[in-house]
N, C-alpha and C positions, 0 to 999 in steps of 0.2 A: 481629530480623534485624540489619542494620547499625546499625539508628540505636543500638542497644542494647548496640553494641561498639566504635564510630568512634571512630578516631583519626587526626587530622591529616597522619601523617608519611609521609615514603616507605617506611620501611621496612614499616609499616602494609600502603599501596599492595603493597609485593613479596609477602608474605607473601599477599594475597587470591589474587595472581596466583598463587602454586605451591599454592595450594589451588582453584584455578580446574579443573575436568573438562574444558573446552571449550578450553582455551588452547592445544591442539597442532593446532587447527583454522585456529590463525595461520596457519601455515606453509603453509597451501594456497592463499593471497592474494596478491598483487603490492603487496606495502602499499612505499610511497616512502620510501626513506632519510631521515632525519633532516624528516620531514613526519608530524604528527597527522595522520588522516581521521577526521571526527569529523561527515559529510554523506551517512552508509549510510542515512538515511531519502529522502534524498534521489535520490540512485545510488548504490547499490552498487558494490564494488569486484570487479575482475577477479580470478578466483581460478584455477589449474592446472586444473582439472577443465572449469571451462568454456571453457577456449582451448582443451583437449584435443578437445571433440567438436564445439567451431567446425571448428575442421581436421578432425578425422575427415568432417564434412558436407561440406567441402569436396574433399576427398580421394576423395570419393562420386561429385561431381559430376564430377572429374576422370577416374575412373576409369571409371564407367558413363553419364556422359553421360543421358540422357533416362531411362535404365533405372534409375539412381538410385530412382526413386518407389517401385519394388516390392525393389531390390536392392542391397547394400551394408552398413555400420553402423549406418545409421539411415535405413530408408526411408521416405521421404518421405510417401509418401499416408497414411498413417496416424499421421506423426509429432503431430501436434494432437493423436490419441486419447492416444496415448502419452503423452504430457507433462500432457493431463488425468487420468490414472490415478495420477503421479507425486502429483500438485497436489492430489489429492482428500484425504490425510491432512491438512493443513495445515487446509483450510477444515472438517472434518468432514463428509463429505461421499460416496457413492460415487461409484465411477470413470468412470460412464456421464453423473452428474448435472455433470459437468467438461469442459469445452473450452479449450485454448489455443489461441485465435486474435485476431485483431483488435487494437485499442487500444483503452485504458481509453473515450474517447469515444466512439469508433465501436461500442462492446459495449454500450455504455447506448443510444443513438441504437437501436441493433435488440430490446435490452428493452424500453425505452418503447412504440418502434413496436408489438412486443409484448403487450404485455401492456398499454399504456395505451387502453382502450376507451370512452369516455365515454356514459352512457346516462344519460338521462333528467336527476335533481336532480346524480348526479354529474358531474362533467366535469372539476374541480380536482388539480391532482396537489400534494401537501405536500412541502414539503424545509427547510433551514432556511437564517440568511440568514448562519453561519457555514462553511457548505461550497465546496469549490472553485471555482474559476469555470466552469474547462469541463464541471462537471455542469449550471450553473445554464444556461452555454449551448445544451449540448444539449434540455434541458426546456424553453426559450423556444420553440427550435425546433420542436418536436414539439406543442407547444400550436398553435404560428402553424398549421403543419401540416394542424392538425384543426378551424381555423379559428376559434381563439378567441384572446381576447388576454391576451398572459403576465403582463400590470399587473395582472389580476383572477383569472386560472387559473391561475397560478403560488401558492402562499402557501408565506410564507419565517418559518418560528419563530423568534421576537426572543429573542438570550443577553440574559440578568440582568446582564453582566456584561462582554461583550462576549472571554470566555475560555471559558466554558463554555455547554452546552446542557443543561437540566432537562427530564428524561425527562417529567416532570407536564405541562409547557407542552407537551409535541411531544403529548403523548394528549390534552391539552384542545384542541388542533387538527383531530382527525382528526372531522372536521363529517361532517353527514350528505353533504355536496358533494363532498366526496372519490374521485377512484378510483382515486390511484394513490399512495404514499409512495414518495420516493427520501432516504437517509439515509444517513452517512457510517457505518464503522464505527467508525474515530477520527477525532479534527476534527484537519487537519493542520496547524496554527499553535500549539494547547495541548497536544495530544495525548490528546485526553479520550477513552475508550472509551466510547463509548453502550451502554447495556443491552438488546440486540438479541433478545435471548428474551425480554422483559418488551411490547418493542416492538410486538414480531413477536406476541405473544398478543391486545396490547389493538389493535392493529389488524383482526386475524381476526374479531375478537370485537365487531366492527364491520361486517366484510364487506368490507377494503378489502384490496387488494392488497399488498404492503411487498416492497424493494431495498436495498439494500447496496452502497456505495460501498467497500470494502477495500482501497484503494492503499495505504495508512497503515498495514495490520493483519497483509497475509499474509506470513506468513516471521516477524512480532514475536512476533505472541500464537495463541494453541491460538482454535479456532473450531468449531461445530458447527452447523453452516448446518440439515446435513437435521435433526437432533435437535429443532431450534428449530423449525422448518418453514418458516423462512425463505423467498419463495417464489422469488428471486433475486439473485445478486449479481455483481461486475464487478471488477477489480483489474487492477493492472499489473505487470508483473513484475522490472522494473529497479531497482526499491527495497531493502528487506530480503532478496526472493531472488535478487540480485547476476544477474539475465540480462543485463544491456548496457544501452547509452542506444539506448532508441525498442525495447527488445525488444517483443515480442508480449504481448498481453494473455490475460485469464483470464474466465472465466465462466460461472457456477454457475445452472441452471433445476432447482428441486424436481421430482423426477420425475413427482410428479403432474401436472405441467403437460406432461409428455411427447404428444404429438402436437395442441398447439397449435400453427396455423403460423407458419412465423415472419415477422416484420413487415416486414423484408429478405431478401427471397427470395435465394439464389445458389446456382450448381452444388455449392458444397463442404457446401452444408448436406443433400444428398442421401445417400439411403441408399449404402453402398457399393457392391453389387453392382447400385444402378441407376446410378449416377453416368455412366458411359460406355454409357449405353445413347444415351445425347442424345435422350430424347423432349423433349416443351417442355411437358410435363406432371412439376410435384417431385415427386420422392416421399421426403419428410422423414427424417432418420434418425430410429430410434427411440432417441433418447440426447439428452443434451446436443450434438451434434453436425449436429443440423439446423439451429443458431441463426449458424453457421459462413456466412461469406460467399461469400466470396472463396479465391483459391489462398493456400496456407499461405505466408509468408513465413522460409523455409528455413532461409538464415542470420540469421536474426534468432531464429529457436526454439533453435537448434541450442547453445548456451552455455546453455539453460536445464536441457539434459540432465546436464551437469557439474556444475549449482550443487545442482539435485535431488537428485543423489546424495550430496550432504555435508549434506543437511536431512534426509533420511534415517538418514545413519547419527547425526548429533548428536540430534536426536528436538526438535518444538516443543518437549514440557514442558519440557527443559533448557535449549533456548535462553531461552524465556520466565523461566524461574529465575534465567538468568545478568543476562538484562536489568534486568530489576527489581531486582536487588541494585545492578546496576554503575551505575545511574540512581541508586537511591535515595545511594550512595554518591558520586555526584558533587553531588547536593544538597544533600547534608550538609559537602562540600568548599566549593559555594557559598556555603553560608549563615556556615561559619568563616570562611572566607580575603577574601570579598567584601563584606562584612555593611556596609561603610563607603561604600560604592560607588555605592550607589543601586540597583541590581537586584535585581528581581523574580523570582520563579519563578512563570510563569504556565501552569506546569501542575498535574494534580492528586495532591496528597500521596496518597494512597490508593492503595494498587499496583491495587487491581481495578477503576481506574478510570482509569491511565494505561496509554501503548500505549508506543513503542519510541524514546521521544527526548523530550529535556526544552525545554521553552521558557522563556527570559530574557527579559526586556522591560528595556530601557533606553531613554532617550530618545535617547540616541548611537547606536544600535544597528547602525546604517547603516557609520556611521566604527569603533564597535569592531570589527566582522568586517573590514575593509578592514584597520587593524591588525592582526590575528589571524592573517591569510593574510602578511602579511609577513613575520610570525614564524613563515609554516610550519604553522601549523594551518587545518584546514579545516574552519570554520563552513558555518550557512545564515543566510540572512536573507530574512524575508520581512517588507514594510512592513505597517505604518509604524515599528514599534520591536520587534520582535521577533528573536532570535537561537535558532536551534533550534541545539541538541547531541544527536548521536545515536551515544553509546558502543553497539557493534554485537557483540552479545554471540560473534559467531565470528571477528573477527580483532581487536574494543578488549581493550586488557589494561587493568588497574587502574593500573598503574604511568602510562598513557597519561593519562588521566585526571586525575590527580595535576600532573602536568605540565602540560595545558594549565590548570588552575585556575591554577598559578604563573605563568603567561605573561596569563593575565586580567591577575592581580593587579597583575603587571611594570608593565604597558599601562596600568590605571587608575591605579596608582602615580605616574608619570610621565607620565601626560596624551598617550603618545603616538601616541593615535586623533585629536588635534586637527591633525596636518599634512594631515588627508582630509576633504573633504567629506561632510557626513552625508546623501547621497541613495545610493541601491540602482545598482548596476553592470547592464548591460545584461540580461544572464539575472544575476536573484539569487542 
């Protein structure tokens, strides 16, 4: 692929870019004049389609007032069905096995509750101790819960290396103690893809339950949840599929677990035509949709219907395509232009083993991105030394890329990350 053609230059750069199929996908973005955005793993960026049906939702509300729910361009009581029917190609997955509702935390808190049952030698739920924090909180929680303590019922698989997780170590864990696994799809500091169908086998194969963390994964990489038999998993939607900040979350129950109840009972997780019955007796949907809490959070869905329709028509395998060329193409820029610098690429060279953004480690890391954004490009950082870049395969161009390596370069060249302090800014 690239490594086997790279060359340094811009015009290198332009030429990927007018052979690029996804590059007229730019043009649906609100991307900032003379501004890199190079933090799509992060939040996503606003694109035409999903301001469009912000205001269509709103236009709803204006126009039919309460009647909104059954009437208009996108009615509302069924809009979560909707948007998990859109959502279900991305995870692999059917339409029924998909809900958008909730937050990434709040969707784990009602799978836990879920599905975490602790009987007899099992009790322990598995996770590792390189995944997010607000997973590790909620699983504290849900232990404390059931009335055991998270120091001993919690067990966190130790990286080799403190960048990656070895699938060997996570299945030498799954003890006979075990009865629940929660697992990241990619670890989002390296960007490692865990092997989720390898996982998901030797844990069944076990008798334990297995989860999926996807914040990191959906919108980057192709997925096959139901194929794998994956028996759960939870995502948020503001990252690689561009919904908004604090949009609605996602969430995938294998349909075999269909009229399991759920562990957070609420009216929206009722069948439809009982819902307005108001007995105080649930009567669960038979779908992904009985897992549903609470009332649907309207304008917060309502941008996810715009972004859908451009994942749609660009199709994962292309994005996924575009991604791992235009990554592996800026490591290869790293490794030319920066090689003197002291940076690390601490992700993993292997494309079937990286997800949708590349990780740097410097010990400045703090004060490079503080530089970086001066100059207009927009880094991540997350401590202690880590710098994520996430060329986004529907609005980064190649030519982007190329530039902000030069703007590295500039900045190491001339030392001038040293007028900033090297601690992390309030939100990193």
């Amino acid at each position: 692929m690239l490594s086997n053609f790279f060359q340094p230059t811009l015009d290198f750069a332009k030429q990927l870019d007018k052979e690029d199929n996804l590059s007229h996908f730019r043009e649906e973005f609100y991307l900032k004049p003379d501004s890199i955005y190079m933090d799509g793993n992060s939040l996503g960026l606003l694109s035409r389609r999903a301001e469009r049906t912000l205001l269509e939702s709103l236009a709803d509300w204006k126009e039919h007032g309460i009647d909104g729910w059954t009437q208009g361009n996108h009615p509302w009581f069924t809009l979560s069905e909707k948007l998990g029917e859109l959502s279900a190609p991305l995870i692999g997955a059917s339409p029924d096995e998909v809900i958008v509702t909730g937050s990434t935390t709040v969707n784990l808190h009602q799978l836990v509750a879920t599905f975490y049952k602790p009987e007899g030698a099992r009790t322990k739920i598995l996770a590792d101790e390189l995944t997010f924090p607000s997973d590790i909180y909620a699983l504290q929680s849900q232990i404390r819960i059931h009335g055991y303590d998270p120091d001993t019922h919690l067990i966190r698989v130790k990286s080799r290396d403190g960048r990656f997780l070895e699938e060997d170590d996570i299945i030498e864990a799954m003890a006979d103690d075990i009865a629940l696994i929660i697992l990241p799809t990619v670890l989002y500091r390296s960007g490692q893809i865990l092997d989720m169908k390898r996982l998901t086998e030797e844990a069944h194969r076990r008798g334990i339950l297995i989860g999926f963390d996807g914040c990191h994964s959906i919108g980057a990489i192709p997925h096959s949840f139901s194929e794998w038999d994956v028996d759960f998993a939870y995502w948020c939607n503001y990252k690689h599929l561009n919904g908004g900040p604090g949009g609605v979350g996602g969430l995938f129950v294998n349909r075999k677990h269909f009229g399991t109840n759920p562990g957070l009972a609420g009216w929206f997780g009722s069948r439809k035509d009982k819902q307005f019955d108001m007995e105080h007796t649930l009567t669960p949907a038979e779908s992904a949709g009985a897992y549903q809490i609470g009332t649907p959070h309207v304008l917060s869905l309502a941008p996810l219907l715009g972004s859908l329709e451009i994942f749609s028509e660009a199709g994962i395998a292309n994005i996924r395509q575009k991604s791992l060329q235009i990554n592996q193409y800026l490591m290869n820029l790293i490794e030319h232009e920066l090689a003197d610098y002291g940076f690390i690429i601490g992700s993993p060279r292997e494309d079937v083993r990286r997800g949708g953004h590349v990780s740097l480690e410097h010990e400045e890391a703090a004060r490079i991105c503080k530089a970086l954004k001066k100059s207009n490009v927009i880094p991540d950082f997350r401590a202690p030394n880590i710098i994520r870049l996430a060329p986004v395969a529907l609005y980064t161009s190649y030519t982007e890329v190329w530039e902000v390596i030069q703007i590295f370069k500039k900045i190491m060249a001339e030392e001038q990350y040293k007028i900033f302090h090297n601690e992390r800014e309030v939100v990193a």
